[in-house]
mmCIF file as Biopython writes it, N, C-alpha, C and O atoms, coordinates in Angstrom:
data_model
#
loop_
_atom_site.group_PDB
_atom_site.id
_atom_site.type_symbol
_atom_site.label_atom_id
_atom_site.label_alt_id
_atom_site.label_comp_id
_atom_site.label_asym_id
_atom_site.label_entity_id
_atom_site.label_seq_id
_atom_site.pdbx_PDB_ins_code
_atom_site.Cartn_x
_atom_site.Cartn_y
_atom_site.Cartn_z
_atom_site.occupancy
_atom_site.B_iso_or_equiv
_atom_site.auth_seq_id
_atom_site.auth_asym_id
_atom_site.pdbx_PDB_model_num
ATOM 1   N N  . UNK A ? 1  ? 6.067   -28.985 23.356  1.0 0.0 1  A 1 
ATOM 2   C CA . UNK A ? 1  ? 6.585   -27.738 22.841  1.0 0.0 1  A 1 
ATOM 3   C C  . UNK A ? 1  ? 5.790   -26.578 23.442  1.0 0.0 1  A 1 
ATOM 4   O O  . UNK A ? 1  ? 4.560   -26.522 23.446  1.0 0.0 1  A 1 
ATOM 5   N N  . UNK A ? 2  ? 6.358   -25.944 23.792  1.0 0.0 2  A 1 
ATOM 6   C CA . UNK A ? 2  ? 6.179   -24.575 24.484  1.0 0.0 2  A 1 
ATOM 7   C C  . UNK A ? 2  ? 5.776   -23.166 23.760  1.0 0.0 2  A 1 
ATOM 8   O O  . UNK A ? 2  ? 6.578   -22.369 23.275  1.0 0.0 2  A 1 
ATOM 9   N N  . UNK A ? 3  ? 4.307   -23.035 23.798  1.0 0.0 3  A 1 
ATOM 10  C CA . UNK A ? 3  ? 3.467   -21.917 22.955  1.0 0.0 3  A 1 
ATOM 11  C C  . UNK A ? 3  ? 4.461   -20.560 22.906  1.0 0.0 3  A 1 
ATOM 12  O O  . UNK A ? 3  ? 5.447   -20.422 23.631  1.0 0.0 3  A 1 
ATOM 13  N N  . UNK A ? 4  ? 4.095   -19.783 22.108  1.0 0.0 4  A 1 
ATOM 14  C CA . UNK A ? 4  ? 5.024   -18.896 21.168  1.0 0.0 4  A 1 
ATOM 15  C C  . UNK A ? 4  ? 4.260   -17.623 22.010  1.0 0.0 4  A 1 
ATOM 16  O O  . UNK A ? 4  ? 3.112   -17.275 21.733  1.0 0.0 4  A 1 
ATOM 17  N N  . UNK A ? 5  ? 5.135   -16.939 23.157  1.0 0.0 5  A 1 
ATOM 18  C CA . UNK A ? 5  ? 4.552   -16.013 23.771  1.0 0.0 5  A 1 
ATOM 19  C C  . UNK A ? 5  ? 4.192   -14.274 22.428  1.0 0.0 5  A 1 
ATOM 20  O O  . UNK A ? 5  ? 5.066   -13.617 21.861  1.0 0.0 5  A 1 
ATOM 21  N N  . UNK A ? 6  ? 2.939   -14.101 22.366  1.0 0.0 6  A 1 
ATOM 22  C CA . UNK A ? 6  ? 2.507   -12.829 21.287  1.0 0.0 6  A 1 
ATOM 23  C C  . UNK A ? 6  ? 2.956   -11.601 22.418  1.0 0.0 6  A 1 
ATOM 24  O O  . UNK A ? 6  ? 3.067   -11.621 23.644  1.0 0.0 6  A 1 
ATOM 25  N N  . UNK A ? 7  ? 3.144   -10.600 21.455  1.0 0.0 7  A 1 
ATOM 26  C CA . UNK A ? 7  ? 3.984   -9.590  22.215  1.0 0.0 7  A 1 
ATOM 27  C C  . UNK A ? 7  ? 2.774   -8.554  22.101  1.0 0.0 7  A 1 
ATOM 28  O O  . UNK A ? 7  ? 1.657   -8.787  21.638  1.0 0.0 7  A 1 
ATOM 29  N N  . UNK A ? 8  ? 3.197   -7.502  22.566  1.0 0.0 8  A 1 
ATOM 30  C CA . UNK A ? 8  ? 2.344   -6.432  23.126  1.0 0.0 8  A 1 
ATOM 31  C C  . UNK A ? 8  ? 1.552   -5.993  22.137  1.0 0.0 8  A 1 
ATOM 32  O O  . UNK A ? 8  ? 0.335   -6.153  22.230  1.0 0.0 8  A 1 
ATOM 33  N N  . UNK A ? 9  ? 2.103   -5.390  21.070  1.0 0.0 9  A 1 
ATOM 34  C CA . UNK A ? 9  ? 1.901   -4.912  19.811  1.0 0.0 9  A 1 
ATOM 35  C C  . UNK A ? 9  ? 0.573   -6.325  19.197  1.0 0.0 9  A 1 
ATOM 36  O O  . UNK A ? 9  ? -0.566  -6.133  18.771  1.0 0.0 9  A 1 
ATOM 37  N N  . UNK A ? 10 ? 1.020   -7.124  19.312  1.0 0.0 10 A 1 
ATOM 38  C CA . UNK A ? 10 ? 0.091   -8.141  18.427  1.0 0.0 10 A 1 
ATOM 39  C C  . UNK A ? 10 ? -1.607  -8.092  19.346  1.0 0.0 10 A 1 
ATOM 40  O O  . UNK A ? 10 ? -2.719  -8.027  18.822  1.0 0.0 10 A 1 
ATOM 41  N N  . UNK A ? 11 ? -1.397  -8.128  20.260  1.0 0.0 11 A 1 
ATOM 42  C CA . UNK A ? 11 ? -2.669  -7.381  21.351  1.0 0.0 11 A 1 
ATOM 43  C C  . UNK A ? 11 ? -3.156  -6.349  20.943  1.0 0.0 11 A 1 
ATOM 44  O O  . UNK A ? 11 ? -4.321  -6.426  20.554  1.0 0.0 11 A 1 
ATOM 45  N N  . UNK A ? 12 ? -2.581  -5.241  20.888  1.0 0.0 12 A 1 
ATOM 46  C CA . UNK A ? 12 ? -3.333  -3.691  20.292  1.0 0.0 12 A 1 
ATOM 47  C C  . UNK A ? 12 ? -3.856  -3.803  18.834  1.0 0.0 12 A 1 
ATOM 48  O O  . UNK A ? 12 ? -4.895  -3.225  18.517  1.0 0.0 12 A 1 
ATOM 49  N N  . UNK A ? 13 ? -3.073  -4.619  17.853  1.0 0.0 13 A 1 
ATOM 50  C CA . UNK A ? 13 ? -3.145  -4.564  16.534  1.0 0.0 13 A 1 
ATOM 51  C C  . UNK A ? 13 ? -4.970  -5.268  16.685  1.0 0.0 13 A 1 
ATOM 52  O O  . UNK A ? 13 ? -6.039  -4.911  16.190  1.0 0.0 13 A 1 
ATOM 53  N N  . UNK A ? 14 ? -4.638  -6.198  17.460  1.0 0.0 14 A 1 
ATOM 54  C CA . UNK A ? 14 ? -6.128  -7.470  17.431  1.0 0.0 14 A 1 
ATOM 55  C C  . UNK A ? 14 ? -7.386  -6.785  18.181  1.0 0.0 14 A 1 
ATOM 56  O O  . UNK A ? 14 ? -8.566  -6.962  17.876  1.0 0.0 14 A 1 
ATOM 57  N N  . UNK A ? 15 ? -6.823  -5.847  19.378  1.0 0.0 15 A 1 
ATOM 58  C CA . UNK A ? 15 ? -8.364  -5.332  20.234  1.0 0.0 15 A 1 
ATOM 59  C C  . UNK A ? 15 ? -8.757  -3.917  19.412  1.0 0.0 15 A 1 
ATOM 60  O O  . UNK A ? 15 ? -9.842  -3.336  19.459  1.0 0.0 15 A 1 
ATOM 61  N N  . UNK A ? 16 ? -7.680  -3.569  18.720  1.0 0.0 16 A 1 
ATOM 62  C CA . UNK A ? 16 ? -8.337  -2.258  18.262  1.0 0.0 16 A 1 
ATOM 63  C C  . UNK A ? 16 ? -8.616  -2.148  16.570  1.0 0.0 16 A 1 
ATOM 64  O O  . UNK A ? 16 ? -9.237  -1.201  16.088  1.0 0.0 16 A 1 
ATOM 65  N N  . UNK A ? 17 ? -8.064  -3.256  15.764  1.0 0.0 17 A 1 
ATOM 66  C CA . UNK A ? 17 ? -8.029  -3.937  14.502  1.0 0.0 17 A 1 
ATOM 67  C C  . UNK A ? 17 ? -7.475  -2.587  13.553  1.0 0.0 17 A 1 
ATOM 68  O O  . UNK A ? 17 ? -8.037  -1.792  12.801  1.0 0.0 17 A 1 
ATOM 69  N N  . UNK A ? 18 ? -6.185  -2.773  13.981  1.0 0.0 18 A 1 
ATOM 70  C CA . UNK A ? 18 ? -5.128  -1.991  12.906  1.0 0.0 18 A 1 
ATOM 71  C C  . UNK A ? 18 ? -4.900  -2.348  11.752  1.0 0.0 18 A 1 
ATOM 72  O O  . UNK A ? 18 ? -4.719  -1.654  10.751  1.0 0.0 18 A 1 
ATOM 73  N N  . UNK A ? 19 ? -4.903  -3.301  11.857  1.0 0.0 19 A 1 
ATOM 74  C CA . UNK A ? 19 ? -4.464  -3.822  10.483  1.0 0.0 19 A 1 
ATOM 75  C C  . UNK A ? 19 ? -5.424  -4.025  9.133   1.0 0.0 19 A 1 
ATOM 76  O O  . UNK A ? 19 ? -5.011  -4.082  7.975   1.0 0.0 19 A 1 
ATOM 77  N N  . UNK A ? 20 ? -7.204  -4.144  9.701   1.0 0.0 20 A 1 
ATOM 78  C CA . UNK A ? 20 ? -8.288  -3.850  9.061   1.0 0.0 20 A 1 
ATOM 79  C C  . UNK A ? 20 ? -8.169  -2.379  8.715   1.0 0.0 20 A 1 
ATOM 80  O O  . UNK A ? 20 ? -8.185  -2.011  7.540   1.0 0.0 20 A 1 
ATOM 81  N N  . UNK A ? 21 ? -8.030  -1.392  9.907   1.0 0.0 21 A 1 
ATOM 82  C CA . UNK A ? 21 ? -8.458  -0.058  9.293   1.0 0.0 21 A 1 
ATOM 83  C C  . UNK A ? 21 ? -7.206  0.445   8.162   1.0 0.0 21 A 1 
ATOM 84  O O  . UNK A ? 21 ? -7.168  1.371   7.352   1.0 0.0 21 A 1 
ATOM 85  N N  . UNK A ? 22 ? -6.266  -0.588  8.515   1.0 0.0 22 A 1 
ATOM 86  C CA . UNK A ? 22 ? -5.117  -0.273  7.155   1.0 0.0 22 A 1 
ATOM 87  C C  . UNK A ? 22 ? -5.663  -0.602  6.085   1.0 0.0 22 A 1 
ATOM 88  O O  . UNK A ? 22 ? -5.961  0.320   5.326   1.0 0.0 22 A 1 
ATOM 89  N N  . UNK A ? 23 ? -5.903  -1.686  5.763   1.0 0.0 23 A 1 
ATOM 90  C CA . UNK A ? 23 ? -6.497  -2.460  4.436   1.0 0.0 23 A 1 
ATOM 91  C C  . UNK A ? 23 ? -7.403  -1.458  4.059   1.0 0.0 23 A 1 
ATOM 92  O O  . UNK A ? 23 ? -7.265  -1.031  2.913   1.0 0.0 23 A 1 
ATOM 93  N N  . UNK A ? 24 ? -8.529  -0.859  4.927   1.0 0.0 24 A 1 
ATOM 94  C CA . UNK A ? 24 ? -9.406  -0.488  4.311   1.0 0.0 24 A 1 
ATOM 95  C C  . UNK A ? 24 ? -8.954  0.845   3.740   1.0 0.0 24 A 1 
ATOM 96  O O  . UNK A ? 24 ? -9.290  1.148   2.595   1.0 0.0 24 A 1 
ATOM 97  N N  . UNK A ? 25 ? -8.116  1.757   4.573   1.0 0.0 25 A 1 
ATOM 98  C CA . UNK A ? 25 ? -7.880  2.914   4.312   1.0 0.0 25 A 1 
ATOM 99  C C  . UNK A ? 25 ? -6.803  3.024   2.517   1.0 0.0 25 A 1 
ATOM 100 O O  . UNK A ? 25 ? -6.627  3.984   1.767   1.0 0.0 25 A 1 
ATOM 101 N N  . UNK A ? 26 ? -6.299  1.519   2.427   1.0 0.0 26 A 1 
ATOM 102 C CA . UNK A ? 26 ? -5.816  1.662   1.668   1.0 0.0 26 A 1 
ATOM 103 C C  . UNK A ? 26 ? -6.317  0.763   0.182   1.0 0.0 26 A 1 
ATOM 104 O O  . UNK A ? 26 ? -5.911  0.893   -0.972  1.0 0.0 26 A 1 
ATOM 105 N N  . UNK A ? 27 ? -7.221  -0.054  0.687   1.0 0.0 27 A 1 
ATOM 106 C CA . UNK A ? 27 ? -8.208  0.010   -0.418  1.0 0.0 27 A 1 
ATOM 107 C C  . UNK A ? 27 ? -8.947  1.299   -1.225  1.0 0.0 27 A 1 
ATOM 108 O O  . UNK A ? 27 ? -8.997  1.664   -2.400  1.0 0.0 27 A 1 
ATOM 109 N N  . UNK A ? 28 ? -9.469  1.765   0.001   1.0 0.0 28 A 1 
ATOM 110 C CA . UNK A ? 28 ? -10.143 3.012   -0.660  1.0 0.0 28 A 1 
ATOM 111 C C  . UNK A ? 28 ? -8.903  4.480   -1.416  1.0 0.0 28 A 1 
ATOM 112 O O  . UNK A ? 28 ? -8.797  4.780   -2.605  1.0 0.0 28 A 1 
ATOM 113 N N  . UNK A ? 29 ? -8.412  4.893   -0.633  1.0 0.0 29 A 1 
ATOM 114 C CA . UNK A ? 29 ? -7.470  6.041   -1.141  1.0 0.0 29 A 1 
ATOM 115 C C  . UNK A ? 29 ? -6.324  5.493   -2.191  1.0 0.0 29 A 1 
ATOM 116 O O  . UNK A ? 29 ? -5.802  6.423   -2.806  1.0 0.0 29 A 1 
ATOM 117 N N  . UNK A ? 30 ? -5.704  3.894   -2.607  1.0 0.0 30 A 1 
ATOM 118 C CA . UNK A ? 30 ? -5.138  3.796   -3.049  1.0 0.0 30 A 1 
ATOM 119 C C  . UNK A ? 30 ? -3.604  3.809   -2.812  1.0 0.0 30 A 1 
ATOM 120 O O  . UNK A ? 30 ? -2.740  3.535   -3.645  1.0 0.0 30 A 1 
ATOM 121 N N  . UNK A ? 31 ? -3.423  4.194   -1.468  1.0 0.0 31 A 1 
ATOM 122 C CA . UNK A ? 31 ? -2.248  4.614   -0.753  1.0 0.0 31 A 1 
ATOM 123 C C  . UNK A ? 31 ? -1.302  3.556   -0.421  1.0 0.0 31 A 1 
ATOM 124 O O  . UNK A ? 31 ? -1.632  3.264   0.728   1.0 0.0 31 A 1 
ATOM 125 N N  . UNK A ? 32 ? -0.405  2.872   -0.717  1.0 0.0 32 A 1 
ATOM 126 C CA . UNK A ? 32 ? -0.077  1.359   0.410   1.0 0.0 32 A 1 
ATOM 127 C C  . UNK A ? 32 ? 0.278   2.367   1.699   1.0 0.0 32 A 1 
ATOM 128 O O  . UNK A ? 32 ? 0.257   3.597   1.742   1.0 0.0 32 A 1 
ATOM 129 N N  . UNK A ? 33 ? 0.685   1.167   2.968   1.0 0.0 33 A 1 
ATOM 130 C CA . UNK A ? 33 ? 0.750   1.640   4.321   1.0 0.0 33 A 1 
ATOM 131 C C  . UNK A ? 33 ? 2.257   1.230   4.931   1.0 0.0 33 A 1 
ATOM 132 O O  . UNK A ? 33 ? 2.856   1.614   5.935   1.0 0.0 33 A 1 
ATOM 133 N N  . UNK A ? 34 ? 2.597   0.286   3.884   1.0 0.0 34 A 1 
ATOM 134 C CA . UNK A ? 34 ? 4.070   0.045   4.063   1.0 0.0 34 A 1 
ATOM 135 C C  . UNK A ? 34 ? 5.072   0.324   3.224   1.0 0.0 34 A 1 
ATOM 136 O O  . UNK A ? 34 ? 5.193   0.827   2.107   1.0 0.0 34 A 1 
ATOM 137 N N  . UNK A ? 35 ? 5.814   -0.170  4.115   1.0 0.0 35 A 1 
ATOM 138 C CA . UNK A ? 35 ? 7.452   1.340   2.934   1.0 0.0 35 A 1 
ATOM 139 C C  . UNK A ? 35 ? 7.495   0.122   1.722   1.0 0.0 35 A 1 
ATOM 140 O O  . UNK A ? 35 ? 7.114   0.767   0.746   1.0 0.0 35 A 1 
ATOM 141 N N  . UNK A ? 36 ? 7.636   -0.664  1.449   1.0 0.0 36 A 1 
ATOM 142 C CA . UNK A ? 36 ? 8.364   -1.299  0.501   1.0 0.0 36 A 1 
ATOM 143 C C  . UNK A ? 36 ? 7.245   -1.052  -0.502  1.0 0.0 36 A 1 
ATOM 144 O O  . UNK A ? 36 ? 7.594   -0.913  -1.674  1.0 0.0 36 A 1 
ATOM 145 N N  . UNK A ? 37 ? 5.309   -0.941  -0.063  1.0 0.0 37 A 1 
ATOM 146 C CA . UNK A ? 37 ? 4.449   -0.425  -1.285  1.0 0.0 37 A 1 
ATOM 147 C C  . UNK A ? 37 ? 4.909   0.942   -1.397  1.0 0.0 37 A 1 
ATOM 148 O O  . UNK A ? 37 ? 5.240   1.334   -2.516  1.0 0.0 37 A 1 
ATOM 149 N N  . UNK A ? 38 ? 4.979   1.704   -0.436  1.0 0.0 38 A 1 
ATOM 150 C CA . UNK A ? 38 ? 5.017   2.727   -0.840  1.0 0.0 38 A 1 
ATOM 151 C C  . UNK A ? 38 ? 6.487   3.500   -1.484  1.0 0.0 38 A 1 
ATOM 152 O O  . UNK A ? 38 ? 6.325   4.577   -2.058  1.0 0.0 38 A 1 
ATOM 153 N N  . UNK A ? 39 ? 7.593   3.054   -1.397  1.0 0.0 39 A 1 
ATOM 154 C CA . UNK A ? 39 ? 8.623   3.256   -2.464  1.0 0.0 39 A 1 
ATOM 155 C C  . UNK A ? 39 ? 8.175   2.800   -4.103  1.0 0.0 39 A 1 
ATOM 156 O O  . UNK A ? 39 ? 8.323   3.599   -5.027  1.0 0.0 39 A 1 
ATOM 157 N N  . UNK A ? 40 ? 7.636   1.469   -4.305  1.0 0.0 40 A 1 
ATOM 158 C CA . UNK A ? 40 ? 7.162   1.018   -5.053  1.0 0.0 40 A 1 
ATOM 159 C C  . UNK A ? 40 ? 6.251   2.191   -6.201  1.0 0.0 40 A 1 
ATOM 160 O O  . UNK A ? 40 ? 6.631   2.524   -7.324  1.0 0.0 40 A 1 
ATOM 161 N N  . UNK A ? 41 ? 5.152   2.578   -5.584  1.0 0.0 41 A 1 
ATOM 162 C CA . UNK A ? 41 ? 4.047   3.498   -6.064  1.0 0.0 41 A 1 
ATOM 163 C C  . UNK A ? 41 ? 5.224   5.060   -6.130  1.0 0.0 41 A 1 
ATOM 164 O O  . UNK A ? 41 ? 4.957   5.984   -6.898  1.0 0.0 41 A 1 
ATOM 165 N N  . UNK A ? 42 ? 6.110   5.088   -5.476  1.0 0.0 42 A 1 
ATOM 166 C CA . UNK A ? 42 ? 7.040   6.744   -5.455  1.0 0.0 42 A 1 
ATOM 167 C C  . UNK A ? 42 ? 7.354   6.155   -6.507  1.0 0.0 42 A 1 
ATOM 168 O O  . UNK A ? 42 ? 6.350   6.140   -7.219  1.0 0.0 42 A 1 
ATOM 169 N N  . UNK A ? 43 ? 8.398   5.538   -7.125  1.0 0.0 43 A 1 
ATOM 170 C CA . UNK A ? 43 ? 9.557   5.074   -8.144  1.0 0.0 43 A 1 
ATOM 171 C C  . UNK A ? 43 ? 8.470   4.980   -8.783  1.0 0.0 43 A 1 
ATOM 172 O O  . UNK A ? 43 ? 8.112   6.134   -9.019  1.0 0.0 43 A 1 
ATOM 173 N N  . UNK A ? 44 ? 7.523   4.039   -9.320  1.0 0.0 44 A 1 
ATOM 174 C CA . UNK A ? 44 ? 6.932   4.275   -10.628 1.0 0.0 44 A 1 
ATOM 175 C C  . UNK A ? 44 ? 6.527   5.720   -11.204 1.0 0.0 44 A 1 
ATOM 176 O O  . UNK A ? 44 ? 6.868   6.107   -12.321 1.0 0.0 44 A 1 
ATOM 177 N N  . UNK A ? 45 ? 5.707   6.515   -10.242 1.0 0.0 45 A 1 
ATOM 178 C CA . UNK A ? 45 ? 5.296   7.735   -10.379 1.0 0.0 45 A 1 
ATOM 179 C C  . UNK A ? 45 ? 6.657   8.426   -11.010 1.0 0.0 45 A 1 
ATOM 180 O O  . UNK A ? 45 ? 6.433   8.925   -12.113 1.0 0.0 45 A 1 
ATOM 181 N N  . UNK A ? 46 ? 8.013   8.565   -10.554 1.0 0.0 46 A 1 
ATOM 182 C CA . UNK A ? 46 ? 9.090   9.112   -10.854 1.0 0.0 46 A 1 
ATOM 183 C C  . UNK A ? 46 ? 9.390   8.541   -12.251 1.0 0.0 46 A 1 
ATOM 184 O O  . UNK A ? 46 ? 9.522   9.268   -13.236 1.0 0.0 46 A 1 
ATOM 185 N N  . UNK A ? 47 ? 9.513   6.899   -12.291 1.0 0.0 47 A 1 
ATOM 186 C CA . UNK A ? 47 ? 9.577   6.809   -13.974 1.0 0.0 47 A 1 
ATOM 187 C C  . UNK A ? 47 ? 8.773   7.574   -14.857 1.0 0.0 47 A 1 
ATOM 188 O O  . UNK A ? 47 ? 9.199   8.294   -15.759 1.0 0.0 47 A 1 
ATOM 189 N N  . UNK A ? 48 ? 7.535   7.371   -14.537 1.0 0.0 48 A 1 
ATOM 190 C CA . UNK A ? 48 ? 6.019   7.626   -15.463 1.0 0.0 48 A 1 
ATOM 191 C C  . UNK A ? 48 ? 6.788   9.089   -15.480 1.0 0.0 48 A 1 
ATOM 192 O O  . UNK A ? 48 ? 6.956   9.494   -16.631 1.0 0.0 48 A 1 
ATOM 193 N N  . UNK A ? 49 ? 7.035   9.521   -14.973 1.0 0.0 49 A 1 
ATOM 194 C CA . UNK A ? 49 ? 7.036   11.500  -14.832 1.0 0.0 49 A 1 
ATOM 195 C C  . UNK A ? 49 ? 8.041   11.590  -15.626 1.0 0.0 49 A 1 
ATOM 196 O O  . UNK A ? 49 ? 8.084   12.461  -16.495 1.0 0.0 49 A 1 
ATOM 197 N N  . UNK A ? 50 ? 9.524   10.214  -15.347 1.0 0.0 50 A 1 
ATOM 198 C CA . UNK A ? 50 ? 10.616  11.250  -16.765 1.0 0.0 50 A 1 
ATOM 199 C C  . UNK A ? 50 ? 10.133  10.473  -17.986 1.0 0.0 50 A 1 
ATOM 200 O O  . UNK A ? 50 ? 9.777   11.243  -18.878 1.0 0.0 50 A 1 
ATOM 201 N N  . UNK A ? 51 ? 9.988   8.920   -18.361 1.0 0.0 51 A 1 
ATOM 202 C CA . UNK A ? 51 ? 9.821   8.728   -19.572 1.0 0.0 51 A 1 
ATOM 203 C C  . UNK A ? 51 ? 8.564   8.763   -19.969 1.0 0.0 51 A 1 
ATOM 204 O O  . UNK A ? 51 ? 8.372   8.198   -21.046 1.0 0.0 51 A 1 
ATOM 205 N N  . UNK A ? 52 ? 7.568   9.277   -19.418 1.0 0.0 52 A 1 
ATOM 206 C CA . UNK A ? 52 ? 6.069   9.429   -19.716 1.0 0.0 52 A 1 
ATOM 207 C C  . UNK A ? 52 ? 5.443   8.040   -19.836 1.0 0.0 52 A 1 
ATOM 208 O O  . UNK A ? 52 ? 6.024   6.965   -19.988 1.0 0.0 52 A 1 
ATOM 209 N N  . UNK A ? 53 ? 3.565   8.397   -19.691 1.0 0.0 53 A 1 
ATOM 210 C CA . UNK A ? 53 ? 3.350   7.259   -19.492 1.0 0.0 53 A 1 
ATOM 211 C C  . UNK A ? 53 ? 2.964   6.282   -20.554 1.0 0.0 53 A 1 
ATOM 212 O O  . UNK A ? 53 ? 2.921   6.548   -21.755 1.0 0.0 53 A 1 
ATOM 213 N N  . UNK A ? 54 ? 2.693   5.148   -20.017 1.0 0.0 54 A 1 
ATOM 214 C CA . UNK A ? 54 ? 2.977   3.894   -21.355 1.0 0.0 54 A 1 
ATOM 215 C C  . UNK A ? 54 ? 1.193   4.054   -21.447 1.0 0.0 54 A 1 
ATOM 216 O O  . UNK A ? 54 ? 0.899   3.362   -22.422 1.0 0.0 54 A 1 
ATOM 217 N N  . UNK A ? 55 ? 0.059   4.576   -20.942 1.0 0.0 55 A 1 
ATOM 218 C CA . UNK A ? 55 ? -0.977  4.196   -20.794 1.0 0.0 55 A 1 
ATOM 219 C C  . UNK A ? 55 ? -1.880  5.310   -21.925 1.0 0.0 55 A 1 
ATOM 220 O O  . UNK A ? 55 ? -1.891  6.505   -21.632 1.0 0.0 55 A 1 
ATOM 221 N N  . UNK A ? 56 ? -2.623  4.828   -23.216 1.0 0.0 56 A 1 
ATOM 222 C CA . UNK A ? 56 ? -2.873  5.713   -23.967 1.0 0.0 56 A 1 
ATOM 223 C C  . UNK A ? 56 ? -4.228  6.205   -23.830 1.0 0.0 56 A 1 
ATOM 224 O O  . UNK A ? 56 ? -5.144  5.527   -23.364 1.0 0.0 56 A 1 
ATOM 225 N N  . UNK A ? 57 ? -4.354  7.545   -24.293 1.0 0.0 57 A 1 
ATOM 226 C CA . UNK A ? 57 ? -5.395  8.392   -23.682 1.0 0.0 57 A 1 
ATOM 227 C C  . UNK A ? 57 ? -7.012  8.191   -24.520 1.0 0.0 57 A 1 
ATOM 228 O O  . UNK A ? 57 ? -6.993  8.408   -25.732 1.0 0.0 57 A 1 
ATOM 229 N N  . UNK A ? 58 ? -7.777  7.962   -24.162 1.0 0.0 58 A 1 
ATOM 230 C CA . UNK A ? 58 ? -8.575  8.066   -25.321 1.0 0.0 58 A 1 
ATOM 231 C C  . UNK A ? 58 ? -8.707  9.104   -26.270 1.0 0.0 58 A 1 
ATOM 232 O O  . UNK A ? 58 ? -9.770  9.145   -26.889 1.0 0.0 58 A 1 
ATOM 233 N N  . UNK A ? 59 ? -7.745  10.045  -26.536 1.0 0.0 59 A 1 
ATOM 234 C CA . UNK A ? 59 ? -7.663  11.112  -27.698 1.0 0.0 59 A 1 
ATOM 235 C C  . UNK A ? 59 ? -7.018  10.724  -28.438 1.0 0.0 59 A 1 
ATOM 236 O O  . UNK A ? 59 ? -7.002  11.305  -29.524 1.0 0.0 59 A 1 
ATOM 237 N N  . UNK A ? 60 ? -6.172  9.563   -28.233 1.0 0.0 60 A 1 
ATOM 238 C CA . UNK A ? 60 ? -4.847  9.223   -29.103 1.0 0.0 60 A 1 
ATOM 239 C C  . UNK A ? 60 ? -5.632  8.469   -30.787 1.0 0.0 60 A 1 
ATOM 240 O O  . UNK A ? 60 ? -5.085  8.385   -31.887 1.0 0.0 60 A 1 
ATOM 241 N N  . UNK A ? 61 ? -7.063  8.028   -30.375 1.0 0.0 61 A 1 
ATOM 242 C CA . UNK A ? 61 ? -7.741  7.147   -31.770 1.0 0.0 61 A 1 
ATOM 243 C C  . UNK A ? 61 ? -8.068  8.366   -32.727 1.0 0.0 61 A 1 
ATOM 244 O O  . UNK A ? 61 ? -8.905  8.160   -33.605 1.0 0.0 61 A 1 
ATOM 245 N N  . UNK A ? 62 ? -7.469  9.646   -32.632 1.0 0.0 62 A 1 
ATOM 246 C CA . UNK A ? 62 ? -7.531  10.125  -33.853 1.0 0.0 62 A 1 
ATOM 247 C C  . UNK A ? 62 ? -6.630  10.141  -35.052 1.0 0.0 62 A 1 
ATOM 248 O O  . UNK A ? 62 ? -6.993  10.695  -36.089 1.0 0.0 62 A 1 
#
């Protein structure tokens, strides 16, 4: 069987480590880097904003 030629892109991602400085950038800021996180994190924010949020404040124990 005949090895699985890697394309151009998979070269740049590996010599210049894209995909680390993603993780990290999005460890730290919280941001995802791809559309399907980042629709994800939009649409919740948009729920949370019309039906408010489910998460209670520490002022609420009065």
């Amino acid at each position: 069987m005949a090895k699985k030629k890697k394309d151009l892109w998979w070269y740049i991602k590996k010599e210049y480590g894209l995909s680390a400085m993603k993780r990290k950038f999005t460890k730290e800021t919280g941001i995802p880097t791809t559309q399907a996180g980042l629709e994800r994190k939009i649409g919740k924010s948009i729920l949370s904003w019309i039906f408010g949020s489910n998460k209670k404040s520490d002022n609420d124990d009065e």
